[in-house]
VOGU-3710 file (C-alpha; in Angstrom, 3 decimals, decimal comma):
1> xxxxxxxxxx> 0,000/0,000/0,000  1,448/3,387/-1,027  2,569/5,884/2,009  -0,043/8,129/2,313  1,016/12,193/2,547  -0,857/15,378/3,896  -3,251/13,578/5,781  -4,920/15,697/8,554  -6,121/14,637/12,152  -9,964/14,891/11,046
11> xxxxxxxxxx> -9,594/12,759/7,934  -7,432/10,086/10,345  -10,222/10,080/13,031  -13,139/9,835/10,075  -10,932/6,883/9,134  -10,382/5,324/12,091  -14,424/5,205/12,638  -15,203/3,774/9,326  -13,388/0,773/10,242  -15,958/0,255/13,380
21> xxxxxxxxxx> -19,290/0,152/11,499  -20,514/-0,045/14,965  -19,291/3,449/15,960  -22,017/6,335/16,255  -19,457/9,253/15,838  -19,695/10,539/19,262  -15,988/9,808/20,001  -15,181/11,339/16,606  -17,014/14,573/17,958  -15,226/14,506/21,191
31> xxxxxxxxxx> -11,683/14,266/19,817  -12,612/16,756/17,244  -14,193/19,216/19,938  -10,618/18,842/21,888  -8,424/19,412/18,705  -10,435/23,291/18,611  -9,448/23,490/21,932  -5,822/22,859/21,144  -5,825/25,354/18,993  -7,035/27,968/20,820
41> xxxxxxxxxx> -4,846/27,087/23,682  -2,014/27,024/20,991  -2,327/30,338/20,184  -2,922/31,745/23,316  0,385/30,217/24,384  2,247/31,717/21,189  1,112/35,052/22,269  1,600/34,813/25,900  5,046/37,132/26,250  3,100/39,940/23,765
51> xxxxxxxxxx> -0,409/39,805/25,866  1,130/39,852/28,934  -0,557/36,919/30,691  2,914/35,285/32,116  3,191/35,057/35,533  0,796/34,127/38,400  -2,888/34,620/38,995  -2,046/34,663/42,570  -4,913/31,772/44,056  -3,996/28,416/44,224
61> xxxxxxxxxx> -5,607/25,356/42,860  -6,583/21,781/44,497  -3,019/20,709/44,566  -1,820/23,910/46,802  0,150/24,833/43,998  0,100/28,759/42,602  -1,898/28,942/39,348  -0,199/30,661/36,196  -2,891/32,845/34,215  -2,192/30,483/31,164
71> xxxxxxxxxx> -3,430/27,863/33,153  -6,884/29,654/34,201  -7,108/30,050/30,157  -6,070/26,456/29,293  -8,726/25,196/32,082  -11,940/27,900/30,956  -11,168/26,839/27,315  -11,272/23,262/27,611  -14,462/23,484/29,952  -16,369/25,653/27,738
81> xxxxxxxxxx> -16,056/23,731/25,228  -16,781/20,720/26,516  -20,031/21,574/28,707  -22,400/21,499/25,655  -20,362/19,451/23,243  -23,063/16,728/23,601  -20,563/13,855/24,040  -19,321/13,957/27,783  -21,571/13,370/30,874  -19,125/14,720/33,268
91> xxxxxxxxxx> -15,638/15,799/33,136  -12,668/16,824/36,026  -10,044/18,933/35,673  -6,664/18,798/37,253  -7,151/22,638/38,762  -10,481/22,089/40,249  -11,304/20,577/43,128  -14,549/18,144/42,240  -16,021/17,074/39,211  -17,344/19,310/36,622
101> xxxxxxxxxx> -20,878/19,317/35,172  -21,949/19,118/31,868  -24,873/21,732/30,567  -28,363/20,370/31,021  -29,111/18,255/28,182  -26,123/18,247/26,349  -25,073/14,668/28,557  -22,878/12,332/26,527  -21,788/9,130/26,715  -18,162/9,213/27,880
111> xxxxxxxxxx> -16,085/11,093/30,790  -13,445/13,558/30,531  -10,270/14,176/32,986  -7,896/16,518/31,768  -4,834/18,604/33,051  -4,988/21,789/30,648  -1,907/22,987/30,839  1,323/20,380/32,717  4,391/21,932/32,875  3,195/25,322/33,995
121> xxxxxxxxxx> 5,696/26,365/36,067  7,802/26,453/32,805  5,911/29,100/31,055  7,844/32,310/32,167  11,520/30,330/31,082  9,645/29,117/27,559  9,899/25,539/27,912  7,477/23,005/26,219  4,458/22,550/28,081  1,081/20,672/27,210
131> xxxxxxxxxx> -2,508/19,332/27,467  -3,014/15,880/28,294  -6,315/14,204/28,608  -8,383/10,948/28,889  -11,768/9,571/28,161  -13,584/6,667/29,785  -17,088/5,566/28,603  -20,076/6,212/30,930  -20,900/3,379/33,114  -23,693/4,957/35,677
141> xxxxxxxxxx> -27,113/4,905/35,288  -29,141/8,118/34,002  -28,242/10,990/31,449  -26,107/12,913/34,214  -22,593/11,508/34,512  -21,186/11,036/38,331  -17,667/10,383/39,840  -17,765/7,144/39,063  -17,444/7,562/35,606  -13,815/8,804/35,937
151> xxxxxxxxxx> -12,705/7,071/38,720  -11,697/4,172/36,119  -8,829/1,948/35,625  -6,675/3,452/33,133  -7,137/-0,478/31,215  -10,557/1,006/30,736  -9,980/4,184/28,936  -10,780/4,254/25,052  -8,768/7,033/24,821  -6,013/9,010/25,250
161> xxxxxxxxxx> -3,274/12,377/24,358  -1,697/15,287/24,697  -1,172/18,290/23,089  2,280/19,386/23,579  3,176/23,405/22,836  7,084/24,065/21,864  8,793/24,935/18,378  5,719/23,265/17,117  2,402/22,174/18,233  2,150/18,557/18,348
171> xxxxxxxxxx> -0,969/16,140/18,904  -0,419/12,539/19,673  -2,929/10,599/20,528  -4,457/6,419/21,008  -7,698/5,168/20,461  -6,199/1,647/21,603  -5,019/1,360/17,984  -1,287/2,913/17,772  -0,077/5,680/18,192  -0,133/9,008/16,194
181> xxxxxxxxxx> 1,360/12,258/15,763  0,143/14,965/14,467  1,668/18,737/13,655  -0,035/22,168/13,747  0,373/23,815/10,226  -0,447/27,675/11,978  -0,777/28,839/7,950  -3,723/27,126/7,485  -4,455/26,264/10,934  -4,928/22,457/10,416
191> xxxxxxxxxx> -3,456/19,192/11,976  -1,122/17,358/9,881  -0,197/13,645/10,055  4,047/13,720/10,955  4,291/11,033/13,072  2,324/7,330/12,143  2,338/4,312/14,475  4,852/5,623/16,719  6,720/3,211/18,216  9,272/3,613/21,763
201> xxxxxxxxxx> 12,841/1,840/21,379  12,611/-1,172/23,087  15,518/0,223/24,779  17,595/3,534/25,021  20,679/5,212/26,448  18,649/7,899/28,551  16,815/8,239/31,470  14,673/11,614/32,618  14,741/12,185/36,902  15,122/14,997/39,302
211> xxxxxxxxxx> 18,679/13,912/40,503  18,435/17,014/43,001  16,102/14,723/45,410  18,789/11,800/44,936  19,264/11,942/49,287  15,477/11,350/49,904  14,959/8,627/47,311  14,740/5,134/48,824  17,230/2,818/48,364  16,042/0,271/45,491
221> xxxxxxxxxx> 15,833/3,705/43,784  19,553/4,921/44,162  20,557/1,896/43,494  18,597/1,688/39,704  20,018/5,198/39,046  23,676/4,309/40,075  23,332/1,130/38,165  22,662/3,600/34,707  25,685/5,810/35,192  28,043/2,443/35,572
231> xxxxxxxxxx> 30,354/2,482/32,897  29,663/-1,453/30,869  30,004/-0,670/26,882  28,397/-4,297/26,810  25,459/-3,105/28,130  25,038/0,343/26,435  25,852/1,983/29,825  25,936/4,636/31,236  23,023/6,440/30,324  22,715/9,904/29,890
241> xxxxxxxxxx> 20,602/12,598/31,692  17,949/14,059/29,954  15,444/15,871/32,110  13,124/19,180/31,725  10,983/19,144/34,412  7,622/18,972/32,324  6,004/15,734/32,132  4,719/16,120/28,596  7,767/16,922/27,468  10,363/14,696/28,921
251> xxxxxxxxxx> 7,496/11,686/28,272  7,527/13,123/24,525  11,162/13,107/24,028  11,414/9,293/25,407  8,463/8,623/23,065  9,792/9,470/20,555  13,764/8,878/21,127  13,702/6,138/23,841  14,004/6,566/27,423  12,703/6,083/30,706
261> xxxxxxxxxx> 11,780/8,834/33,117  11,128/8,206/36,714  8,983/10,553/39,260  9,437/8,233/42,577  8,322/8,412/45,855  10,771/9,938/48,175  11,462/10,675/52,126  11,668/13,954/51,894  7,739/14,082/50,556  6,102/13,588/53,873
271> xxxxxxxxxx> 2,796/16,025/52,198  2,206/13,380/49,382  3,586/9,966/50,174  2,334/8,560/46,958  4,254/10,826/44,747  3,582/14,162/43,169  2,312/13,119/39,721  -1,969/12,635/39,439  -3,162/9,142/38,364  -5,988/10,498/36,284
281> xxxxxxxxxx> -4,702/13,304/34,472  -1,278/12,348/33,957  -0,432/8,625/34,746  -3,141/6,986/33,261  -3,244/8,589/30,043  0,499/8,492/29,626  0,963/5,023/30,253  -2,163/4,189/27,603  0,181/6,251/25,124  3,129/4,378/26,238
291> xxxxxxxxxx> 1,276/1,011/25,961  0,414/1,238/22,947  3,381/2,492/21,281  4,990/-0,491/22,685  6,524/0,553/26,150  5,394/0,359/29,947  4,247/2,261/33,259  4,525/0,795/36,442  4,926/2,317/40,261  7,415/2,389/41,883
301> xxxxxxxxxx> 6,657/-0,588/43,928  5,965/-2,574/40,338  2,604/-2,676/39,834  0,620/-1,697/36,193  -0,571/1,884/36,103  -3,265/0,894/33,795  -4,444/-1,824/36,671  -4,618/0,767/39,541  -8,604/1,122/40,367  -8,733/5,088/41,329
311> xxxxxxxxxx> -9,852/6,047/44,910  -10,203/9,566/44,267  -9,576/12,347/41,945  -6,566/13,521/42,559  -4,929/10,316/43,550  -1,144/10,589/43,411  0,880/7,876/42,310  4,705/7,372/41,759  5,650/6,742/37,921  8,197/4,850/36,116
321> xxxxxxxxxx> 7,275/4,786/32,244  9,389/4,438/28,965  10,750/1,678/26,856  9,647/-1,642/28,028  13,125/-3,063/28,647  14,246/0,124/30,963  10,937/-0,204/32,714  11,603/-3,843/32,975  14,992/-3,489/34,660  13,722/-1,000/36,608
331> xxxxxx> 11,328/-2,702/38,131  13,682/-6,002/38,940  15,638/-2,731/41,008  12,953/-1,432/42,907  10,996/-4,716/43,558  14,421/-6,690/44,671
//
């Protein structure tokens, strides 16, 4: 079959939907309602130096952490245009506290969780940041969706992405069926197929971790980082550093390059025992991506992040996720 050229995000998702005869459209409206949202948060976050919306809003959100304007944008755009979308029943955002409401009789059949903008405290030093989200199908009874329908095992969800916003704006997201990547064209403002059936080395030569909290982390965890920086050509070691600080970033570099990045629990963490990174908004959705493009996400303690059932919304887990064999050898470390 010839390699196909020029083909944009809405012509991949029509695809996609007419090979499910099955399929009423509904998810095709949903990912299509969340690419105009990308957009506009796209070029909000081009503009953000000349409009003067850097810097803090000065509250806080449910996490205790300081909220950057660009976030309060990110978060309004994505809700607004998913309240009367017609294909959610209830959604929850990583800034707000409890679950989120659709407009009277525009209920849906599937549940949204989204972080609209990871990474924020990057804005003001222009690093990549980006938009990740997930979708579940409704499971409770009646039109109006509850919590229930988003505290799902990430196994469960029937889709995930991010939008990541750098030197280019980048889509990539699963419907369980590979992995794709698209690019904003801004000339024409359109979605462009650059990256098909992505697929994660099976191995690499880098790993992504805050070395600066290397005298809290528990021991099985020095001990995997020490073991990377060992010096055994055989082996392809040692690894090199490669580390931002924004999860949608570092995770999009490993996709894409091979790696593994780590975000363990540590001593020093006493507030949030269970790690800093959200199960929901961030976890589950990146370790569908990561799944499906071949690699793996476990805890720090081993288990599957797509097997955890949820006990809240803003459940924080530990995360180890990359190419399979990294994640594999990690986990022989921290389980030993």
């Amino acid at each position: 079959m010839a390699k196909r050229s020029g083909i944009t995000i809405s012509r991949q998702i029509m695809d996609s939907q007419r090979l499910h005869p099955e399929a009423t459209g509904d998810l095709t409206g949903l990912l299509s309602e969340l690419i105009v949202a990308a957009k506009i948060i796209s070029a909000e976050v081009n503009m953000a130096g000349l409009a003067d919306i850097l810097g803090q809003s000065g509250s806080t959100n449910i996490q205790g952490e300081v909220v950057q304007k660009l976030d309060e944008f990110a978060n309004a755009t994505i809700k607004r245009r998913m309240e009367q979308c017609g294909y959610i029943c209830i959604m929850a955002s990583e800034e707000d506290d409890g679950v989120i409401p659709v407009l009277e009789g525009y209920e849906g059949k599937y549940a949204l969780a989204f972080d609209p903008l990871d990474g924020s405290s990057n804005i003001d030093v222009n690093v990549s940041i980006g938009t990740i989200f997930s979708i579940h199908r409704k499971r409770s009874a009646g039109a109006s969706g509850d919590e229930s329908d988003l505290l799902q095992k990430g196994a469960d969800q029937v889709a995930a992405g991010y939008i990541i916003y750098g030197s280019s704006t980048m889509l990539v997201y699963t419907t369980g069926e590979g992995v794709h990547g698209f690019t904003l064209d801004p000339s024409v403002g359109e979605f462009f197929l650059s990256h098909p059936d992505i697929r994660i080395p099976e191995r690499a030569r880098y790993y992504s971790v805050n070395e600066a909290y290397t005298n809290y982390w528990f021991e099985p965890t020095r001990r995997y980082i020490d073991y990377l920086k060992e010096i055994d050509p055989d082996s392809g070691r040692p690894y090199s550093l490669r580390y931002i600080g924004s999860l949608v970033a570092d995770f999009h570099r490993n996709l894409i390059s091979g790696g593994i990045f780590l975000y363990p629990r540590d001593s020093k963490s006493t507030d949030k025992p269970d790690g800093k990174l959200r199960l929901l908004y961030e976890a589950a959705p990146m370790a569908m991506i990561v799944r499906e493009a071949g690699g793996l996400a476990i805890t720090d303690d081993g288990r599957d992040i797509l097997e955890i059932e949820p006990a809240g919304l803003h459940q924080r887990v530990p995360l180890i996720i990359g190419s399979r064999a990294d994640v594999e050898t990690a986990r022989r470390f921290l389980t030993g």
